[in-house]
Structure formats: C-alpha cells, structure tokens
ROGUTOR-83389 format. One record per atom (N, C-alpha, C): residue in one letter; residue number from 1; x, y, z. Coordinates in nm, 3 decimals. Example, Ala and Ser with C-alpha at 12.3 -4.5 7.8 and 13.67 -1.06 7.14 Angstrom:
<recs>
<rec a,1,<1.319,-0.569,0.780>>
<rec a,1,<1.230,-0.450,0.780>>
<rec a,1,<1.320,-0.330,0.780>>
<rec s,2,<1.285,-0.225,0.708>>
<rec s,2,<1.367,-0.106,0.714>>
<rec s,2,<1.290,0.003,0.787>>
</recs>
This chain:
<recs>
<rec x,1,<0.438,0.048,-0.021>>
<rec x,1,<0.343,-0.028,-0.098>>
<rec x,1,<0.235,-0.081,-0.004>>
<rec x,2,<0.090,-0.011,-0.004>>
<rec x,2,<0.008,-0.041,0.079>>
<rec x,2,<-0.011,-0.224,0.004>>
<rec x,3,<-0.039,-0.304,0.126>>
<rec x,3,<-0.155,-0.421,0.083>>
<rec x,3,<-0.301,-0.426,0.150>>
<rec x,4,<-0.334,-0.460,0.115>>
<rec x,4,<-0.464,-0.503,0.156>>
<rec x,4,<-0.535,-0.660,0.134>>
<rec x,5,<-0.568,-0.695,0.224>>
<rec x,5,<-0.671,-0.858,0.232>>
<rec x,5,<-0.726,-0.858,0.284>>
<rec x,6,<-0.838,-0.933,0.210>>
<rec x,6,<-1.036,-0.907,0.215>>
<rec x,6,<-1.056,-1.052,0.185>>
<rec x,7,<-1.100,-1.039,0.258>>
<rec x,7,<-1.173,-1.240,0.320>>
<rec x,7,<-1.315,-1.194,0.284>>
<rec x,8,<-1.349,-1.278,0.221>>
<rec x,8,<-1.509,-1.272,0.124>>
<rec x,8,<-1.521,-1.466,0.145>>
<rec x,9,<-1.673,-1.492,0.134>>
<rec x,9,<-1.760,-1.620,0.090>>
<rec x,9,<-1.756,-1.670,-0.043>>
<rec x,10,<-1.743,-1.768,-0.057>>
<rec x,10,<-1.728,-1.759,-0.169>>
<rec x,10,<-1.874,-1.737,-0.275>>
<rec x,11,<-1.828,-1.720,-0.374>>
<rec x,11,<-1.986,-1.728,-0.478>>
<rec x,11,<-2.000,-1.582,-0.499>>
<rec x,12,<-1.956,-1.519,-0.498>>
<rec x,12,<-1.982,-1.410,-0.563>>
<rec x,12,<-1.892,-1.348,-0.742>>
<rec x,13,<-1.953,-1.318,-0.752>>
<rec x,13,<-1.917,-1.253,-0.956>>
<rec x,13,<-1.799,-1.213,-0.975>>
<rec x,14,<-1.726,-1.270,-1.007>>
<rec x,14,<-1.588,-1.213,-1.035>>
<rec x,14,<-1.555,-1.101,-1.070>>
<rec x,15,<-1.699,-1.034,-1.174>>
<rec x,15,<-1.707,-0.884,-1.198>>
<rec x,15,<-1.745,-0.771,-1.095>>
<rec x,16,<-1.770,-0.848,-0.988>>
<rec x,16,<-1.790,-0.774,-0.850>>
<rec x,16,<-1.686,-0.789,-0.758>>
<rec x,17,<-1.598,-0.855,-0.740>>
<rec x,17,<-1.548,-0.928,-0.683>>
<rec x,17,<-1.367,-0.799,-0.746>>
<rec x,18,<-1.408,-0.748,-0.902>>
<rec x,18,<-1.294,-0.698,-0.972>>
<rec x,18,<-1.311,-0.541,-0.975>>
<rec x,19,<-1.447,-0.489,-0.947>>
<rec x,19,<-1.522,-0.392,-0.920>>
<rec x,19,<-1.492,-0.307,-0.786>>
<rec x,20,<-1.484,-0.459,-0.646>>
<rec x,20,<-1.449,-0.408,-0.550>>
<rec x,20,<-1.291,-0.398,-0.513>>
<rec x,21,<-1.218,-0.442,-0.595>>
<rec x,21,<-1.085,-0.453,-0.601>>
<rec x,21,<-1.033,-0.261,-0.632>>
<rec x,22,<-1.106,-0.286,-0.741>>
<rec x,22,<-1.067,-0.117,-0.838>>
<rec x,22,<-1.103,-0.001,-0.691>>
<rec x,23,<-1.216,-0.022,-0.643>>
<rec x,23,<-1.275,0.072,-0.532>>
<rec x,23,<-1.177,0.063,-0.428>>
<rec x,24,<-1.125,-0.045,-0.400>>
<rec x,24,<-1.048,-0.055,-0.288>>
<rec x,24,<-0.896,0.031,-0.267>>
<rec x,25,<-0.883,-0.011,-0.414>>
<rec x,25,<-0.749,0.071,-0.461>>
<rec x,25,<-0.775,0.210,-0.456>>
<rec x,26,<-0.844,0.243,-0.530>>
<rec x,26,<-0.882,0.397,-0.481>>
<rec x,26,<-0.863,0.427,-0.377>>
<rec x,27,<-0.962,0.389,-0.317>>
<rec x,27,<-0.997,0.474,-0.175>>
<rec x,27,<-0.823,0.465,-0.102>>
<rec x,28,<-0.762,0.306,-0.079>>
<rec x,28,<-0.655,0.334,-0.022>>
<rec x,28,<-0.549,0.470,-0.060>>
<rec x,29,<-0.540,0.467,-0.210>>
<rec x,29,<-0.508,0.578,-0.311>>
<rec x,29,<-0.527,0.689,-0.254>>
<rec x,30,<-0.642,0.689,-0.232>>
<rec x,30,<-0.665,0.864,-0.187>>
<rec x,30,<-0.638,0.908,-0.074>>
<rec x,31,<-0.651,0.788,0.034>>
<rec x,31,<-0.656,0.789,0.198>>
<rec x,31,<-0.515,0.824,0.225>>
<rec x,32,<-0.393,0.761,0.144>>
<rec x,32,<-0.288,0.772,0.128>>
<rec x,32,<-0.178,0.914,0.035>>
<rec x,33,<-0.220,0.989,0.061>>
<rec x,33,<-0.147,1.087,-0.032>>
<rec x,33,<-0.009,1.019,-0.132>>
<rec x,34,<0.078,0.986,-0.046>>
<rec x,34,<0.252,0.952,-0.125>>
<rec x,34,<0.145,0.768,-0.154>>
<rec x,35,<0.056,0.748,-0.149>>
<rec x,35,<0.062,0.602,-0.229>>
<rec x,35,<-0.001,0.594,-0.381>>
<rec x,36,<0.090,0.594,-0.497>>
<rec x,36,<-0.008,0.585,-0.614>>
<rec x,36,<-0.072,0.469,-0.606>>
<rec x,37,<-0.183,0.439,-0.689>>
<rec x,37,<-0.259,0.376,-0.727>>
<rec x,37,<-0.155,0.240,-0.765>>
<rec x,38,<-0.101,0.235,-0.829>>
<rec x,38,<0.037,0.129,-0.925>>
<rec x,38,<0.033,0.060,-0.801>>
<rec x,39,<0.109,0.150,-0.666>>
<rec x,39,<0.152,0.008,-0.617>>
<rec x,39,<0.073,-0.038,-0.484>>
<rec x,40,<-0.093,0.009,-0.502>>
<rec x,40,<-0.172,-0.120,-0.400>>
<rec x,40,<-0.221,-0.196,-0.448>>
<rec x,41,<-0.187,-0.304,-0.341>>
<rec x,41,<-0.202,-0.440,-0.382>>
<rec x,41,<-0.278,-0.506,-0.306>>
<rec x,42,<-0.388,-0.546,-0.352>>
<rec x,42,<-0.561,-0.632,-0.301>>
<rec x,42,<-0.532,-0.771,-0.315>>
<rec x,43,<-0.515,-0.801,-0.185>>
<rec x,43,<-0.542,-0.988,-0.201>>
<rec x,43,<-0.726,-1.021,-0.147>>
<rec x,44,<-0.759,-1.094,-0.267>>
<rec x,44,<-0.894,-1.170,-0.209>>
<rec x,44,<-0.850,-1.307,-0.190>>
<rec x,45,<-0.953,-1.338,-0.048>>
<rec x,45,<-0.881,-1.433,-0.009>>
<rec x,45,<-1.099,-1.523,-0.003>>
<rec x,46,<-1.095,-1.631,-0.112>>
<rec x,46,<-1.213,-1.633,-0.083>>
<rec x,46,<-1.299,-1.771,0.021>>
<rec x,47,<-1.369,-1.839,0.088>>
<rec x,47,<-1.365,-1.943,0.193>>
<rec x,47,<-1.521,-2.001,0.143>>
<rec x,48,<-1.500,-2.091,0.196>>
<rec x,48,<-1.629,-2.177,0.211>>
<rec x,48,<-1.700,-2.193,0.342>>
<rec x,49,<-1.781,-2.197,0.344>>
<rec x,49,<-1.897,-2.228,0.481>>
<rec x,49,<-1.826,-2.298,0.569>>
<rec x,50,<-1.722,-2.396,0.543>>
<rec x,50,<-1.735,-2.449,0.668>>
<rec x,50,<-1.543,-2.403,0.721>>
<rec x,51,<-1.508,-2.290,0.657>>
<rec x,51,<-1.408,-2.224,0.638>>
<rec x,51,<-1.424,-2.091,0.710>>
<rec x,52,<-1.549,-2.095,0.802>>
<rec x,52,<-1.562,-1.963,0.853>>
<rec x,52,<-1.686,-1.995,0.936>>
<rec x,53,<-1.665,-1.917,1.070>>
<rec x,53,<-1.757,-1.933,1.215>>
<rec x,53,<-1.845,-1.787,1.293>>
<rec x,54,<-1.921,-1.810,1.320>>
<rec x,54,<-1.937,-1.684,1.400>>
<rec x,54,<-2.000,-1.742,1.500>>
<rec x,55,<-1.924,-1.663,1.635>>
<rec x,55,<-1.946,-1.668,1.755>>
<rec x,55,<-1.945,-1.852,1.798>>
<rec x,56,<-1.824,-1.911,1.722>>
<rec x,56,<-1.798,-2.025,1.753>>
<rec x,56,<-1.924,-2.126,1.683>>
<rec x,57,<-2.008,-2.079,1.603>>
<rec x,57,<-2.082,-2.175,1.484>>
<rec x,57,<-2.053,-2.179,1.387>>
<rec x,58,<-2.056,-2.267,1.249>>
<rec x,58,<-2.029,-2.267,1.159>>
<rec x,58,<-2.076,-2.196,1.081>>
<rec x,59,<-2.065,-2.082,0.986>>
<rec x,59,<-2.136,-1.996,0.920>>
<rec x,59,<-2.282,-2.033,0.849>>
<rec x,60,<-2.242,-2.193,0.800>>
<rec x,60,<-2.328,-2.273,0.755>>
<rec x,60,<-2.464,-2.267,0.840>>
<rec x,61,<-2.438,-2.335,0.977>>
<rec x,61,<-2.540,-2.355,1.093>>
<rec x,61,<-2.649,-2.190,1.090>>
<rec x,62,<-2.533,-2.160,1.049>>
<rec x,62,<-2.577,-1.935,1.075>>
<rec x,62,<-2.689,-1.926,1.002>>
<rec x,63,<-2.592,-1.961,0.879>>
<rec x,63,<-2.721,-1.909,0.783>>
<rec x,63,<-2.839,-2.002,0.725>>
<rec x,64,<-2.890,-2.103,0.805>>
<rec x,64,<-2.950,-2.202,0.837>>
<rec x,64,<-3.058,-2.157,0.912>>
<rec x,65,<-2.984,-2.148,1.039>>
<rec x,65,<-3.094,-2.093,1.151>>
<rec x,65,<-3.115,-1.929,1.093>>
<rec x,66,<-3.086,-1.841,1.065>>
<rec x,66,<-3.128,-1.751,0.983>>
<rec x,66,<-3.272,-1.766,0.907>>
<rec x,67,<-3.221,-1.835,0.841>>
<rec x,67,<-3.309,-1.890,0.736>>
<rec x,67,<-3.448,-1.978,0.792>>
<rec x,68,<-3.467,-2.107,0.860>>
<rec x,68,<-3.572,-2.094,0.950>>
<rec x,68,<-3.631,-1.957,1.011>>
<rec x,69,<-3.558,-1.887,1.091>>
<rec x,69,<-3.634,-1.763,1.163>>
<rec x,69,<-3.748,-1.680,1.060>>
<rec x,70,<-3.648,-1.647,0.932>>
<rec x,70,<-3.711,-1.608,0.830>>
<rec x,70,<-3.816,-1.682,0.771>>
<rec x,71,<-3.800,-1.798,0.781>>
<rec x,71,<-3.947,-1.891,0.678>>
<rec x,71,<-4.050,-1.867,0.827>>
<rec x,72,<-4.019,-1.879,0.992>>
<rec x,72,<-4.107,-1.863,1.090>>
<rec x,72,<-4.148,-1.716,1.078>>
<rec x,73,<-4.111,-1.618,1.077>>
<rec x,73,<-4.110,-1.452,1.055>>
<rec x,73,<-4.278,-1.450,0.964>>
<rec x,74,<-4.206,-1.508,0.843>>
<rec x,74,<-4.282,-1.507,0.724>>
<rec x,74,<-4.466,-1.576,0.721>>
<rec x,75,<-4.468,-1.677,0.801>>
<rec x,75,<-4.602,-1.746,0.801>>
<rec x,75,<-4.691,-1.706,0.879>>
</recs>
C-alpha cells in the first residue's frame, strides 16, 4: 500500500487540492505496476506561514520581501 504526503500552504481550493489528490494516485498507480489505484493513500498535510521557513526565514518574511522586490522591479 503505497502512501504518500504532500505538505501544501494553506489557501488553496479544495477542488484543487482533490484534483491533485486523483493525479497523484494515478501517477503512483502507474509508476507502480502490482499497486492498484484502491490502495494509495494521499495525506495532505496543509501549514500556515509561520508553519514553514526557507533558508531559516519565515515563509511569511519570503514572501514579503518578494513582494517589495516586485513593487521595486515594477516602478
């Protein structure tokens, strides 16, 4: 019984969110010859900003300074 867990942000569409579930299964499905479809199993696991870092910043700070660069980029 393959599993699988996918750490996602939160805020995204549950209909996307159920979309990428179905895709996921597949593909493991197929990647897997002896695994039917029935028994993989997709955990979403979903976090908040201050539930997730990159390169030791808060994702928050990330997409912050991101976001300045872009409004400086832009003018």
């Amino acid at each position: 019984m393959p599993i699988v867990t996918i750490s996602l942000m939160r805020g995204r569409d549950p209909e996307k969110i159920q979309d990428m579930i179905r895709g996921v299964s597949r593909a493991i499905a197929d990647a897997l010859d002896d695994a039917p479809i029935e028994t993989v199993r997709v955990m979403v696991h979903e976090m908040e900003d201050h539930q997730y870092g990159v390169g030791g910043v808060a994702i928050a700070e990330v997409k912050a300074e991101r976001a300045r660069r872009a409004a400086g980029e832009a003018s």
